[in-house]
C-alpha positions in Angstrom: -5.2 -19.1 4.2 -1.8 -19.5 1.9 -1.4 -22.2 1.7 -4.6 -24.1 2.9 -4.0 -26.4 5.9 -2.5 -30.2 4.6 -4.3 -33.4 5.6 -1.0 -34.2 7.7 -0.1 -32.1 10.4 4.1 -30.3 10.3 6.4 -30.4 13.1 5.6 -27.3 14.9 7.5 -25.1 17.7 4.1 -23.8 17.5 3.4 -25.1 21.3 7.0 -24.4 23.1 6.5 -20.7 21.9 3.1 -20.5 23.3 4.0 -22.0 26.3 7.0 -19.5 26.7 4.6 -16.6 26.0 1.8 -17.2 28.6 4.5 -17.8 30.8 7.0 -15.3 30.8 5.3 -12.0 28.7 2.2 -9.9 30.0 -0.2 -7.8 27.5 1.0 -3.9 26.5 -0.5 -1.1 26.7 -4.8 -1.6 26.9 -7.0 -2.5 29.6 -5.5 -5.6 30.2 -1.4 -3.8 30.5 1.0 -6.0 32.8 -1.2 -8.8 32.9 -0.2 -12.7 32.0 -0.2 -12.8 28.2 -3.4 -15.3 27.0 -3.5 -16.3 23.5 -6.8 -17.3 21.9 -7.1 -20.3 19.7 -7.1 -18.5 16.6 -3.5 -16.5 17.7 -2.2 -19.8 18.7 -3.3 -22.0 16.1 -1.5 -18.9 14.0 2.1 -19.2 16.1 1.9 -23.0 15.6 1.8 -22.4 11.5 4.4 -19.7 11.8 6.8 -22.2 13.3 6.0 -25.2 11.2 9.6 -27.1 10.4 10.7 -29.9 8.0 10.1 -33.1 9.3 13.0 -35.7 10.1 14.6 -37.2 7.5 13.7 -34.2 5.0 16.9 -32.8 3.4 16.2 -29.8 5.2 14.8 -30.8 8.7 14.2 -29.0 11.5 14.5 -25.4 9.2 11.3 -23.3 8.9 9.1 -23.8 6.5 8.0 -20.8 6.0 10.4 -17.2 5.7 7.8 -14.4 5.3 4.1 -14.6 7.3 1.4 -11.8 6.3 -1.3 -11.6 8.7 -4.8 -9.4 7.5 -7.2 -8.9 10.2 -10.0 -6.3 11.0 -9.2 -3.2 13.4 -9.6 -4.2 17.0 -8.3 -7.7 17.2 -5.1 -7.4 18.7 -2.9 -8.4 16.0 -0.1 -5.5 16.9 0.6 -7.0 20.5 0.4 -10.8 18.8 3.3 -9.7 16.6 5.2 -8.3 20.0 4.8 -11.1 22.0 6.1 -12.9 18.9 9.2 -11.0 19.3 9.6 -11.2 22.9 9.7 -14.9 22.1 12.3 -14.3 19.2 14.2 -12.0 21.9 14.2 -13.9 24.7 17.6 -15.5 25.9 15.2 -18.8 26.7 12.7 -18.2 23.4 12.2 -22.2 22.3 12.0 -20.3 18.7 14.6 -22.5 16.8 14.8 -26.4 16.2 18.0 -28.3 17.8 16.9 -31.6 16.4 14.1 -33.8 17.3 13.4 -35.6 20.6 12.4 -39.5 20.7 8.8 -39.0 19.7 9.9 -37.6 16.6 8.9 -34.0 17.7 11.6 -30.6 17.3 13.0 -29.5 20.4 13.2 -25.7 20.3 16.4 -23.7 21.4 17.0 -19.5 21.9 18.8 -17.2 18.6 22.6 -16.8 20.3 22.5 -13.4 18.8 19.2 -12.2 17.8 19.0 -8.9 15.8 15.3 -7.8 15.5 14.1 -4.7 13.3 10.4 -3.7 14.1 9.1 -1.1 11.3 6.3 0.9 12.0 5.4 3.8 9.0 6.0 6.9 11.4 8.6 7.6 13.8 5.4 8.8 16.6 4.3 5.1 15.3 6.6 3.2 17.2 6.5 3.7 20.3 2.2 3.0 19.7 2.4 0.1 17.7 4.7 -3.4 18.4 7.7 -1.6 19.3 5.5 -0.5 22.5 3.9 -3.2 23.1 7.1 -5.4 23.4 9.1 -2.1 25.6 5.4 -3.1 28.0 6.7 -7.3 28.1 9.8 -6.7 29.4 10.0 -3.5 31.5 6.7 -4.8 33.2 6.9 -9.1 33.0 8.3 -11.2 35.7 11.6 -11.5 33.6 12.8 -7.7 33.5 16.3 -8.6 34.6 16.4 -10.2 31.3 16.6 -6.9 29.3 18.0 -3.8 29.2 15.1 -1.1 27.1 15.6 1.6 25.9 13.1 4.1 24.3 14.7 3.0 20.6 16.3 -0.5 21.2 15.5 -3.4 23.9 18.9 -5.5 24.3 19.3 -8.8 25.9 21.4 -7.8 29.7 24.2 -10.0 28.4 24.6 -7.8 24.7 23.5 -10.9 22.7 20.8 -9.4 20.9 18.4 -7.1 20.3 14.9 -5.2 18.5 14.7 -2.1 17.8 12.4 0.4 16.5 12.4 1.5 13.0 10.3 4.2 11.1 12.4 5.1 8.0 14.4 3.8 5.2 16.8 1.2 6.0 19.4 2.0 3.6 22.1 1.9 5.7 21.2 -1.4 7.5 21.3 -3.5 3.9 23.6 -6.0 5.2 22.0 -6.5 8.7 21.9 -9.8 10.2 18.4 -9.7 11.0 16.9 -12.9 12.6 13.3 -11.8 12.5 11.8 -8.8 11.3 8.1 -7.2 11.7 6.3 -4.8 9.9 3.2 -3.0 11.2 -0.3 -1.7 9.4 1.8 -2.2 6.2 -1.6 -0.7 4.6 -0.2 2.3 5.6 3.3 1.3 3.4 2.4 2.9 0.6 5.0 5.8 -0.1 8.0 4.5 -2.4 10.6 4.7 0.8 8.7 2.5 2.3 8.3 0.4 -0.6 11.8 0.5 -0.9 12.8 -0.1 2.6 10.7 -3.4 2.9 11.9 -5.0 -0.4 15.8 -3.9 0.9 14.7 -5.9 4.5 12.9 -8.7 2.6 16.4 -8.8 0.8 18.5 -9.7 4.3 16.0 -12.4 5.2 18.2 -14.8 2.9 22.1 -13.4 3.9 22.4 -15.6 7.2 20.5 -18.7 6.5 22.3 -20.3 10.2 20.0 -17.8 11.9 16.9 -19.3 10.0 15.7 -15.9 9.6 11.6 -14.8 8.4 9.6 -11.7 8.5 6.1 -11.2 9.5 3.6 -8.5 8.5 0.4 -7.5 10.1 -2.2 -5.0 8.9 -5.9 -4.6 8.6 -6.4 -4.5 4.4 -5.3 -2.0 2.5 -7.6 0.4 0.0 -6.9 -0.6 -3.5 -5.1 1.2 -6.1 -2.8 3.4 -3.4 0.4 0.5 -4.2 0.9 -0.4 -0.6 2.8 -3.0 0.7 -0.4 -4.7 1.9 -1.6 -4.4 -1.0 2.0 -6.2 -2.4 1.3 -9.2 -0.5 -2.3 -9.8 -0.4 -2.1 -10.1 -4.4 1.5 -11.9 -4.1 -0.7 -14.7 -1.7 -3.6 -14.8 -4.5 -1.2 -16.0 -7.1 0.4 -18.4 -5.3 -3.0 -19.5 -4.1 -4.1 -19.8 -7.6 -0.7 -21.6 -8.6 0.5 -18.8 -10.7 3.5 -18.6 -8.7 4.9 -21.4 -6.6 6.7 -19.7 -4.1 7.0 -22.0 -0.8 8.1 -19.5 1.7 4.9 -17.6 2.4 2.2 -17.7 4.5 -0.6 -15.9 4.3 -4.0 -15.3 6.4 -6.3 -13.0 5.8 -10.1 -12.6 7.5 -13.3 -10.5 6.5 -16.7 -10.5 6.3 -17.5 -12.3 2.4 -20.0 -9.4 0.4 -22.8 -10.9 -0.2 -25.4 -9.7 -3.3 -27.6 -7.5 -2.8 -26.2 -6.9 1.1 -27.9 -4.0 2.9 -25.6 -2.7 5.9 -28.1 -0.5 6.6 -30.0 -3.5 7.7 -29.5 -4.2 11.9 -29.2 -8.1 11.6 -26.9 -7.9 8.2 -24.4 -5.5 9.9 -24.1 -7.2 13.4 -23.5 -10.8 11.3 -20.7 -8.7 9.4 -18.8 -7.6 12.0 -19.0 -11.1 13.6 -17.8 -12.3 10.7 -14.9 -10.0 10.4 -14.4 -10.8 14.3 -13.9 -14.5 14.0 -14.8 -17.3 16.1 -11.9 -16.3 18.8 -12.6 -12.6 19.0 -16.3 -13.8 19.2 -15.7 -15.3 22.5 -14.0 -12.2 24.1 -15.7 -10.6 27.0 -18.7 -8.4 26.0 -18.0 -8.8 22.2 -21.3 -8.2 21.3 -20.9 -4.7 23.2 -17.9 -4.1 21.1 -20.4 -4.8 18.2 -22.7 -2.6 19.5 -20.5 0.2 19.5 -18.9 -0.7 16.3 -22.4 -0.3 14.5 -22.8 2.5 16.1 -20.1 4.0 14.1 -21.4 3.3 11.1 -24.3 4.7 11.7 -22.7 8.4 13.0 -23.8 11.1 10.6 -20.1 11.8 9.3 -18.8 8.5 8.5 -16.9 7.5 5.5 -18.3 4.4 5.2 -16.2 3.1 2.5 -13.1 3.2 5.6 -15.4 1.7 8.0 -16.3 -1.3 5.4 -12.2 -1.0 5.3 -11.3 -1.2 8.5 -14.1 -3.2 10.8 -15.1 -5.7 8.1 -11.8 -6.2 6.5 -13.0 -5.6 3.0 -10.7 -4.3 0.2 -13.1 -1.2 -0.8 -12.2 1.9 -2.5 -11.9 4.9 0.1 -14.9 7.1 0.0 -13.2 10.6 -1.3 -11.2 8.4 -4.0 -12.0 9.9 -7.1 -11.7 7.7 -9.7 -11.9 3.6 -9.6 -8.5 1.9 -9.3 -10.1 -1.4 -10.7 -11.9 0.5 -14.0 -8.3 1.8 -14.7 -6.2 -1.5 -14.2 -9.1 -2.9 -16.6 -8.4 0.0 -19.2 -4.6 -0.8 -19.5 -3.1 -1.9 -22.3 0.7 -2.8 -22.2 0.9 -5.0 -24.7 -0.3 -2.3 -27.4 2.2 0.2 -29.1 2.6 3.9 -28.8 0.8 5.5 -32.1 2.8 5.8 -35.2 5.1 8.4 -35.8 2.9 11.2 -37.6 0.0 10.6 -35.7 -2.0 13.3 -34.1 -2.0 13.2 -30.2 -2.7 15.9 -27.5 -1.1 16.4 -24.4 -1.7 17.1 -20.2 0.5 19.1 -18.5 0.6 19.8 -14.4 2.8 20.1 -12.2 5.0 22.3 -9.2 9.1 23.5 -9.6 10.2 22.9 -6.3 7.9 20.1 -4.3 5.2 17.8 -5.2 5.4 16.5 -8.9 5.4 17.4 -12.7 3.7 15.7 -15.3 3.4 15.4 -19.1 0.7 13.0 -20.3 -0.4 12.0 -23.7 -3.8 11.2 -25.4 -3.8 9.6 -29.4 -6.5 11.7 -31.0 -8.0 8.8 -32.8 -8.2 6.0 -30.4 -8.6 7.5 -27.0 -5.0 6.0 -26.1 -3.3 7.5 -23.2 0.4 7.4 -21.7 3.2 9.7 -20.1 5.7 11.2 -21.3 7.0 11.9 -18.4 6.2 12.4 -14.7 8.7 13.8 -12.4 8.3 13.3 -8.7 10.1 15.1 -5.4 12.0 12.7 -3.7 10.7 11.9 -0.2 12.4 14.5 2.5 14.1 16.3 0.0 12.7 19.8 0.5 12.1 18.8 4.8 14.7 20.6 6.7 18.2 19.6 6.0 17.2 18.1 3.0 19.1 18.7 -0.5 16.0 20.1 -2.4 14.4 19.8 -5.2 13.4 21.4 -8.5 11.9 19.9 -11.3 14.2 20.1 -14.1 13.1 21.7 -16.8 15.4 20.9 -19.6 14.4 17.1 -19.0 10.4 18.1 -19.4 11.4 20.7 -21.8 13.1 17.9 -23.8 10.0 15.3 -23.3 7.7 17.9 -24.8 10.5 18.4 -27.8 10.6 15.1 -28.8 6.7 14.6 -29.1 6.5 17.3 -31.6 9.2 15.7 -33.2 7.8 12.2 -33.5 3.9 12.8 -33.3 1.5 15.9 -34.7 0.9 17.2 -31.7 -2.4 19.0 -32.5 -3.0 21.0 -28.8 -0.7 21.0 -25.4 -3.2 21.9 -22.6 -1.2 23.2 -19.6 -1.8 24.7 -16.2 0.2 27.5 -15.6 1.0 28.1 -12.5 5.1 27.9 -11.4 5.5 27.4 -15.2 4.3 30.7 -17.6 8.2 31.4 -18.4 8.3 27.6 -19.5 5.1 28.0 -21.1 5.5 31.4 -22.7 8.9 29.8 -24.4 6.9 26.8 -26.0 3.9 29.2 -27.1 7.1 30.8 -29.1 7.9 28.0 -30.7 4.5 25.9 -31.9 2.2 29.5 -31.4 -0.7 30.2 -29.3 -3.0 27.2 -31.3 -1.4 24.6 -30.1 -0.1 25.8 -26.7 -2.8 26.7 -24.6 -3.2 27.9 -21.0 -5.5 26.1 -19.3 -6.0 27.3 -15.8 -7.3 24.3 -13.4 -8.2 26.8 -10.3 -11.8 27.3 -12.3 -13.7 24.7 -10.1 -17.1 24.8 -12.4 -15.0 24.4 -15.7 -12.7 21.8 -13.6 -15.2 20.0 -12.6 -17.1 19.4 -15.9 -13.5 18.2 -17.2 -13.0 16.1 -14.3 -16.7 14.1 -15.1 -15.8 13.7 -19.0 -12.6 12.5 -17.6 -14.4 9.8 -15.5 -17.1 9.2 -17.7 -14.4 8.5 -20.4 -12.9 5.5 -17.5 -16.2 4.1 -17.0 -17.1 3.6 -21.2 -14.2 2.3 -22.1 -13.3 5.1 -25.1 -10.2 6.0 -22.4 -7.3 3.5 -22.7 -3.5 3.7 -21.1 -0.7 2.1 -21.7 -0.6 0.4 -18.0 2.1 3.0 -16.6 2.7 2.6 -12.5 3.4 6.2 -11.6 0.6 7.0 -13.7 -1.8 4.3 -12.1 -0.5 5.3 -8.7 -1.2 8.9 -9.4 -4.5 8.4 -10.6 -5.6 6.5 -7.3 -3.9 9.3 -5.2 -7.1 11.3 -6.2 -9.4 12.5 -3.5 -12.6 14.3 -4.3 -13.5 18.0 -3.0 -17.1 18.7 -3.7 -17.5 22.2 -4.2 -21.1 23.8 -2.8 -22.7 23.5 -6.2 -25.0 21.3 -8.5 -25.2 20.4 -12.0 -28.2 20.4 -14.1 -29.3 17.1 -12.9 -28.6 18.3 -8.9 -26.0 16.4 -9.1 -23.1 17.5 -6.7 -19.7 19.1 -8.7 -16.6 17.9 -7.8 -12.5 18.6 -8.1 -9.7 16.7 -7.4 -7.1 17.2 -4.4 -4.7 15.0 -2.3 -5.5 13.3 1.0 -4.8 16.4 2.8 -2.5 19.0 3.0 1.1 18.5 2.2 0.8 14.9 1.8 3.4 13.1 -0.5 1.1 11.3 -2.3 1.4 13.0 -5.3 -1.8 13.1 -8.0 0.0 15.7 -10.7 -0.5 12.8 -13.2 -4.2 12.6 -12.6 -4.7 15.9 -13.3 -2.4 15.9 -16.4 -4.2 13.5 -18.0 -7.7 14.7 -17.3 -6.0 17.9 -19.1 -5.1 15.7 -22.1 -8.6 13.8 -22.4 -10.4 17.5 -22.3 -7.9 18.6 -25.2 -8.8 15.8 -27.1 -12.5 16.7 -26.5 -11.8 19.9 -28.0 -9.9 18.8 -30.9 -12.3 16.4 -32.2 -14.7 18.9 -31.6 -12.5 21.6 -33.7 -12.7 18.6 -36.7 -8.6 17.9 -35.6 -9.7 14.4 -35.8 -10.2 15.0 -39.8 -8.0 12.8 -42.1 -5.7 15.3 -43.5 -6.4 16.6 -46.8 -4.4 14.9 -49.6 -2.9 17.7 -51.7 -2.4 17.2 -55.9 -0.7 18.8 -58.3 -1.9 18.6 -61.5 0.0 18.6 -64.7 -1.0 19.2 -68.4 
C-alpha cells in the first residue's frame, strides 16, 4: 500500500460514500444483478482512503488528498463493479463525494459535484459495455433511484443535464480540455498500445485544469506481464519509487495484492497452491460464500492439460510473471542496457539487422559493434494505430528515411555485413547490393524455421551471458518483449524443442520487427567474427630507400 497507513487516522468521506452506496446502488451484471450493493471491509476500508481530505486548519482543508488511485487485485474479486459503484456515487445528484466544510466534531461534511463530467475508459469499444461502463448502466436503470438518470447505451446523464459518465474506448484527443471530475480506467494491463498510452497521459493531464471540481482518477487492473509497457505496468513502478522515496509525489495511492513467491515454491503441490490463491484472495474475498469452492475450481485450472501457467500465475495470484509464449526475458534485457555508454567510434566495424513490412506492421534497422557485442537502432519505423483500418489515411514505410539511416552508417561506421530479410523490400535491397556489393549486403531469408531457429537461440543465449548489450532504446525494448514463441514440430540434438518468433496472434499491433532485426544483426556478427572481420586491420607501409 502507497503510502503505508499513518499512525493518525485523515478526515475521510470514506463512510458518507459507503453509506450512499449500500443504500441507493444494487450490483451489475453477475449472480447477484439488481441486488442492494454490499461492500466488504477490504472495498470499504479502500473508499474510506480514496476520500481521505486535509484536516481543519490545513492550508488546504477539506480538498482530497489524494488525485490519482491504482488499485491491483487478482481476477475474480470484483474490483470492475467497486470502481462503478464509485462512480455512481461521483454521479449521483445526492453523492456525499465532496467536502463543504467540517461539522462540530471536527469531521467533513460531504456534498454532490454541481456538474459532474465522468469519462470511463475501457481498452476496446466491445469492452465497455462489459466492464464499469456496464456495471454502472445496471445501478441506475435497475436501483431504487432510476428517475435520477437518463442512460443511454454510450452516456448516463443526470435527469436534470447536470452531469454525466460516459463510455470511452479510444483516444481522447479531442476531449484534451474536458472538465472531468472523476475519471476511471479499466484492466489498464491491457493499456499497452501507444494510443492508449497516449490517451491516459492526455486524461491524467485534465485532472489538474479545474481544481474547484477537486478532480482524481482511479485505475483498476489485475497485474500486468512485464516488459509489454503497459499502463499498469506505468503505475505499479511509478508506486515503487515513491514507496522507496525516489520520487515524492503526494497525490497517489496505490494498492496492490498477491500471493508473495516463496523459494523453492512448488504449485504443483495441493496445500501450496490452495494457500496461494487465498493469499491472492484476501481476508475479505476469503469470507465470501463458498470461497473455498471458488478455490477449488481455480486449482482446477491450473491443473487443465493446456494451461499457460505463466497467465494463470498472472492473473489468479496476482504475480508479475513473464507470459508463457514470451520469447525472450524483459528483465535480462533491461539488465543488459546501457544508456550511459556511447555509440562506437566513427570507423569502427559494426553489422546490421534489417526487418520489416511497406504498408502495415513495422520496419527496422538495428545495429551490432563487431568488437563489443553492443547493440542499438538505427531506426525503427512503426504504422500508426488505425491507419491502414478502413477510412484510415494509410501507411507506407518510407523508404528514403530508411534508405537514408542505412547511408549514414556506412558513412560514419565500417559497416562489415547488412543482414536483411527480403521480403516487400528486394527492389530496396537489390539498390544497396549495387552500391556496397553482394559481400556486404546479404539476403537473409527469415521464413527457414531450422536456420531461424538456431539464430533465434544464439540470439537468446547471447541475453542470457551478458556478451549482448544495447543501448536501452524503448521501441526497441518494447519490440523485443512483443515476442511470442512458435515451436515448430522439431528437436535439436539435445531433444530440445526449436522455436521462432511471432506476435501474439494474427494482426495484432504489437509490433516485434525490431526483435527480429536485431537477432539478424547478432547472427551477422556471429558470422563476421567467424569470417576473421573482427581482425585489426592490417597497417600498410611504404618503404623508402
Amino acid at each position: 500500500m502507497v503510502p503505508a497507513p499513518d499512525d493518525e487516522l485523515w478526515p475521510t468521506l470514506g463512510p458518507q460514500v459507503c453509506d450512499l452506496i449500500e443504500e441507493r446502488a444494487v450490483h451489475g451484471p453477475g449472480a447477484l444483478r439488481g441486488r442492494p450493493y454490499v461492500l466488504d471491509p477490504e472495498k470499504r476500508a479502500l473508499i474510506y482512503r480514496w476520500y481521505e481530505v486535509f484536516p481543519q486548519g490545513h492550508p488546504r482543508a477539506g480538498k482530497r488528498r489524494f488525485k490519482r488511485a491504482g488499485l491491483s487485485l487478482r481476477k475474480g474479486t470484483a474490483k470492475t463493479e467497486l470502481a462503478a459503484a464509485v462512480a455512481f456515487a461521483e454521479l449521483h445528484p445526492e453523492g456525499p463525494v465532496r467536502c463543504d466544510g467540517f461539522d462540530a466534531d471536527g469531521e467533513p461534511v460531504g456534498i454532490p459535484v454541481s456538474d459532474p463530467y465522468i469519462p470511463m475508459v475501457a481498452y476496446t469499444e466491445e469492452q465497455t459495455e462489459e466492464l464499469a461502463y456496464g456495471a454502472l448502466y445496471v445501478m441506475v436503470t435497475e436501483g431504487p433511484d432510476v428517475d435520477q438518470f437518463d442512460p443511454g447505451l454510450d452516456r448516463i446523464m443526470r435527469w436534470d443535464g447536470r452531469g454525466r459518465a460516459v463510455a470511452l474506448a479510444s483516444s481522447p484527443d479531442s476531449r484534451d480540455g474536458a472538465r472531468t471530475t472523476f475519471q476511471h480506467f479499466d484492466e489498464t494491463h491491457r493499456f499497452t498500445l501507444p494510443r492508449l498510452v497516449a490517451a491516459h497521459g492526455t486524461m491524467l493531464a485534465n485532472i489538474p485544469k479545474i481544481m474547484a471540481f477537486d478532480p482524481w482518477s482511479l485505475e483498476t487492473t489485475t497485474t500486468y506481464t512485464p516488459g509489454e509497457g503497459s499502463v499498469a505496468q506505468g503505475t505499479h513502478e511509478f508506486a515503487e519509487l515513491v514507496a522507496s522515496g525516489k520520487n515524492r509525489d503526494r497525490t497517489l495511492f496505490f494498492f496492490h495484492r498477491e500471493a508473495a513467491p516463496k523459494p523453492d515454491e512448488d504449485l504443483g503441490d495441493e496445500e501450496t497452491i490452495r494457500a496461494a490463491v487465498r493469499e491472492a484472495s484476501g481476508p475479505s474475498i476469503a469470507s465470501w460464500p463458498d470461497f473455498e469452492g471458488q478455490v477449488d475450481a481455480i486449482v482446477s485450472l491450473y491443473n487443465a492439460p493446456d494451461t499457460d501457467r505463466a497467465y494463470w500465475e498472472r492473473v489468479w495470484l496476482n504475480r508479475r510473471v513473464q507470459a508463457g509464449r514470451q520469447a525472450f526475458s524483459v528483465e535480462r534485457w533491461a539488465e543488459l542496457a546501457r544508456p550511459e555508454q556511447t555509440l562506437p567510434e566513427p570507423g569502427d566495424r559494426i553489422v546490421v539487422g534489417f526487418d520489416g513490412a511497406q504498408f502495415r506492421d513495422a520496419t527496422a534497422l538495428i545495429a551490432t559493434h563487431l568488437s563489443t557485442g553492443f547493440q542499438w537502432s538505427l531506426g525503427i519505423w512503426e504504422c500508426p494505430p488505425g491507419a491502414n483500418d478502413p477510412g484510415g489515411e494509410g501507411w507506407e514505410c518510407p523508404e528514403h528515411e530508411v534508405d537514408a539511416a542505412l547511408v549514414e552508417a556506412f558513412n560514419t561506421w565500417d559497416v562489415v555485413r547488412v543482414y536483411a530479410d527480403p521480403p516487400y523490400w528486394e527492389g530496396m535491397i537489390t539498390h544497396w547490393k549495387g552500391r556496397w556489393g553482394d559481400q556486404r549486403i546479404s539476403e537473409w531469408w527469415t521464413n527457414r524455421p531450422k536456420a531461424m531457429a538456431y539464430s533465434l537461440r544464439a540470439y537468446q543465449g547471447a541475453m542470457t551471458t551478458g556478451e549482448l548489450t544495447h543501448s536501452g532504446d524503448a521501441v526497441y525494448a518494447r519490440h523485443i518483449g512483443n515476442a511470442r514463441k512458435k515451436f515448430l514440430k522439431m528437436l535439436d540434438d539435445q531433444g530440445q524443442p526449436l522455436w521462432v518468433i511471432e506476435k501474439e496472434r494474427h494482426q495484432s499491433p504489437l509490433s516485434m520487427d525490431g526483435a527480429m532485426g536485431g537477432c539478424l544483426s547478432w547472427e551477422a556478427r556471429r558470422d563476421a567474427i567467424k569470417a576473421g572481420l573482427n581482425q585489426p586491420k592490417r597497417q600498410s607501409y611504404v618503404y623508402t630507400a
